[in-house]
N, C-alpha and C positions, 0 to 999 in steps of 0.2 A: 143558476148561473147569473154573474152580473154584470153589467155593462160599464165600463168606464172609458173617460175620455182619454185620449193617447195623445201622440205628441202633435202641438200644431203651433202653426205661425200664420199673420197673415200681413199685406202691405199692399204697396200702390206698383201695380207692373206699367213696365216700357214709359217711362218718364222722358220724351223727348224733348232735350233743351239744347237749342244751341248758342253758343256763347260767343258773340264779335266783340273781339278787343281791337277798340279806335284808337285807341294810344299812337302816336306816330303816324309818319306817313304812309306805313305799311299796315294792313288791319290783319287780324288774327283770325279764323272761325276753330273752334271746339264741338263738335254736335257729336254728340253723347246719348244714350237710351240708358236711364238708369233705371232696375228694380231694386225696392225697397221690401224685407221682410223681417218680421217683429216677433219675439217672443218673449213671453213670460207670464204675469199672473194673468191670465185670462180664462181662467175656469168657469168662471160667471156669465163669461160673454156666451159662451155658448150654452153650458147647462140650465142659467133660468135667464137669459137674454139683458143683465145688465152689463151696459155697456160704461161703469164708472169708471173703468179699466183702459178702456180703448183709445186708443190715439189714432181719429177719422184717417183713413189713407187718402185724403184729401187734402189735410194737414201735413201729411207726408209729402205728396206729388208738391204743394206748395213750398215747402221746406228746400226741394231741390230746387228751384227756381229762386227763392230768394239768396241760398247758398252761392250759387252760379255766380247772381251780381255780386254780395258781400266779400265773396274770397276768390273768386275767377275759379276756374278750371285751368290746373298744368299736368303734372301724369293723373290719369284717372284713379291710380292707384290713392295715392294721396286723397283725391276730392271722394271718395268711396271710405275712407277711412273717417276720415272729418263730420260724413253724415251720418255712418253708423257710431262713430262714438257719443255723436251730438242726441240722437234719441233716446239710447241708454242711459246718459249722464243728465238729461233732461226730463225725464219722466220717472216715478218710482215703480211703476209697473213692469215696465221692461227691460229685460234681464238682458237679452240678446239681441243684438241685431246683424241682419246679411245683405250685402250690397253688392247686386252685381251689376258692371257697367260695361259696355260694349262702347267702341269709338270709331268713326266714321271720318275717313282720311278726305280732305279735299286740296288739291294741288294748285298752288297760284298760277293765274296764268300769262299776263304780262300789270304792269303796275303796281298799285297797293292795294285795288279792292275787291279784282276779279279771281275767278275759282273755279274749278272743272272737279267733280265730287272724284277720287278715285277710285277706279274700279275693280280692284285689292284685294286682300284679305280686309278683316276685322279685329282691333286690337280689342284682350277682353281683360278684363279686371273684377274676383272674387273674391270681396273682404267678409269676414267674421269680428266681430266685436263682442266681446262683453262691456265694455265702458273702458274711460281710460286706466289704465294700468291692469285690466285684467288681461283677460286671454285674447289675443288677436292673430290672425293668422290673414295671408296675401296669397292669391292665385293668379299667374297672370296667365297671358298667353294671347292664341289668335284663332280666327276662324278661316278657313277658303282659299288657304295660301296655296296657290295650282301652281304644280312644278309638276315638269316633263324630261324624260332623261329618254333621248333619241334614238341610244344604245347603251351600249355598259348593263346590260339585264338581263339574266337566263333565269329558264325553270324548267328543272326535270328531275328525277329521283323521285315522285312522288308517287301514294300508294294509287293504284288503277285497280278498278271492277267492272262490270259486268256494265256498269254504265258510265264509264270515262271515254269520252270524246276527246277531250285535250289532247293534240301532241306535244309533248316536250318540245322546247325550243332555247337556242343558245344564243340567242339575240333578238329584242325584242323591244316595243318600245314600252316603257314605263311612266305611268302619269297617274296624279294622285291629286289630293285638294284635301290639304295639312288641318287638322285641328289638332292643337295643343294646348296644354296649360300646363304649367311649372310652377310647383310651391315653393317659397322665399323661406327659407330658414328662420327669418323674423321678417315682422310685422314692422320694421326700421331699419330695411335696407337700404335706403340713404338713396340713390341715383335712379329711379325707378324706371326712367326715359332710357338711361343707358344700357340699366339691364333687360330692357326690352328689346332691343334693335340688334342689342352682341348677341340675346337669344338667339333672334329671328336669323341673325345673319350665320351663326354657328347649323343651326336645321340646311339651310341651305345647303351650305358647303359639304353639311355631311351627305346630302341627295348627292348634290354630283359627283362628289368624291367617290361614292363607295361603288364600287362592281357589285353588282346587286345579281344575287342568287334565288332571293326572295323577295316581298315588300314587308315580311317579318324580317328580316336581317338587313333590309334600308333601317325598320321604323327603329331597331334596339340603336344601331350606328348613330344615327340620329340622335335619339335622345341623350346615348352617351356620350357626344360630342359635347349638348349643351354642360353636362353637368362635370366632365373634367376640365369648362371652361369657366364657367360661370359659381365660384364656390359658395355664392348666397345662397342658390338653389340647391333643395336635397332632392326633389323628386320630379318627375314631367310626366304625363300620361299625354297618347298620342292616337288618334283616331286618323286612319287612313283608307277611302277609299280607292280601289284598284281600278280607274278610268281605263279600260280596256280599248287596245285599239288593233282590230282585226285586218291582217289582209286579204283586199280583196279580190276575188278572184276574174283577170282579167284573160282569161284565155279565150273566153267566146268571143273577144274583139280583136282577139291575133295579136295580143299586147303582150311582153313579159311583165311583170311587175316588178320584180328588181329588188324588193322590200324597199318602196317607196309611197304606194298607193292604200291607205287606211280608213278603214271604216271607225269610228269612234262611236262606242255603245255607251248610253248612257245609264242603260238596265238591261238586268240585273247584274249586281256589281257584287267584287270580294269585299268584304271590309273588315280592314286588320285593326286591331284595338289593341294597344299594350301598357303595359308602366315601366319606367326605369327609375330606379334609387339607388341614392348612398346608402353602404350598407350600415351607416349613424345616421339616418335620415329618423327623424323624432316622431313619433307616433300621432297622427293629428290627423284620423279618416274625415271627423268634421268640417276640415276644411272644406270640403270638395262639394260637398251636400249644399 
């Protein structure tokens, strides 16, 4: 039997830089965590340890820093593009590169210099590069986005055994904390800010919108929303936790409860996971990896 090496990549993780643009009387901040991962000929590196191959993930974490000043940071989408094509196109070793960047919103708070961090979701940005003109693909999306629906939520019809406690219920509060991401048909969808924000604002709507039977049939509504809105997007995958919130029971203090008074459990939790696509959505699993 013989042993060979399989697939690998490697690079500089959680690159935090943040970026103030002094320009004008108003400043700007950008703070961004970028990871940086590399592949291509590196057989050597590992099999008999030379390293003529290797581009130090030192030189990498540097790379993002120097980029940051040279070209500023505007959609992360872009500035993830710009350094995966930049390693590829700049070294003959590497074939591929993956870039994913996370953005960290801070809200001004009176003038031009002060800022309160928000305490929000997370915008995220997954690029693939082979260099320019090759293959490139765009993942955006978000992390932590908690949304709560007060009512409009039932659940019953479901199968019961021998150890189901659950009662059905025909009203109920529903709360969740959204992760998303949505792949870009290409790699030059042109407004990258805009189509982040009509995503995000499309998820929304479709929460409060929908009379939810399920949080499987919130997260398809959802996702469907984005993508008969937004026609750059073929695909969104969606991870939702089920923040349950129980009521409690106040009768030992002579109280009704009224379905007003909730316990909010934080474990153990449902957690719904699904995908929606166009059914010409292009075959690209790599993106996602």
């Amino acid at each position: 039997m013989g042993i060979v090496l399989g697939p690998n990549r490697y690079g500089k993780a959680e690159t935090r830089v943040v970026r103030v643009t002094r320009s004008g009387p108003r400043h700007r901040i950008k703070d961004v965590n970028v990871s940086v991962s590399l592949s291509g000929a590196m057989d050597d590196a590992h099999l008999t340890g030379d390293n003529a191959a290797v581009l130090p993930t030192d030189s990498q974490k540097n790379t993002v820093f120097a980029f940051a000043k040279k070209h500023g940071i505007e959609a992360i989408e872009d500035f993830g593009l710009l350094l995966a094509r930049h390693f590829v196109d700049s070294q003959p070793t590497i074939s591929h590169a993956r870039v994913e960047i996370h953005e960290y919103s801070w809200d001004r708070i009176t003038g031009g210099h002060s800022f309160v961090r928000d305490g929000g979701e997370v915008r995220t940005a997954l690029v693939h590069s082979d260099g320019e003109g090759g293959a490139e693909s765009v993942v955006s999306g978000l992390e932590d986005l908690v949304v709560l629906n007060s009512t409009g939520s039932e659940f019953h019809g479901f199968v019961q055994d021998e150890y189901t406690t659950l009662a059905p219920t025909d009203d109920r509060i529903l709360a969740t904390a959204v992760t998303a991401q949505w792949r870009h048909r290409s790699a030059r969808s042109g407004d990258w800010d805009d189509s982040y924000h009509s995503a995000r604002r499309h998820l929304l709507h479709a929460f409060a919108e929908t009379h939810s039977l399920s949080l499987q049939q919130t997260l398809f509504q959802m996702g469907r929303r984005v993508l008969d809105e937004r026609a750059e997007l073929c695909e969104i995958r969606l991870s939702m936790p089920n923040k349950h919130h129980f009521l409690v029971d106040l009768e030992p203090f002579g109280l009704d409860n009224d379905n007003e008074v909730y316990f909010a459990a934080d474990r153990p939790y449902g957690l719904i996971e699904g995908t929606v696509r166009t059914d010409d959505a292009p075959h690209a699993a790599s993106a996602w990896t």
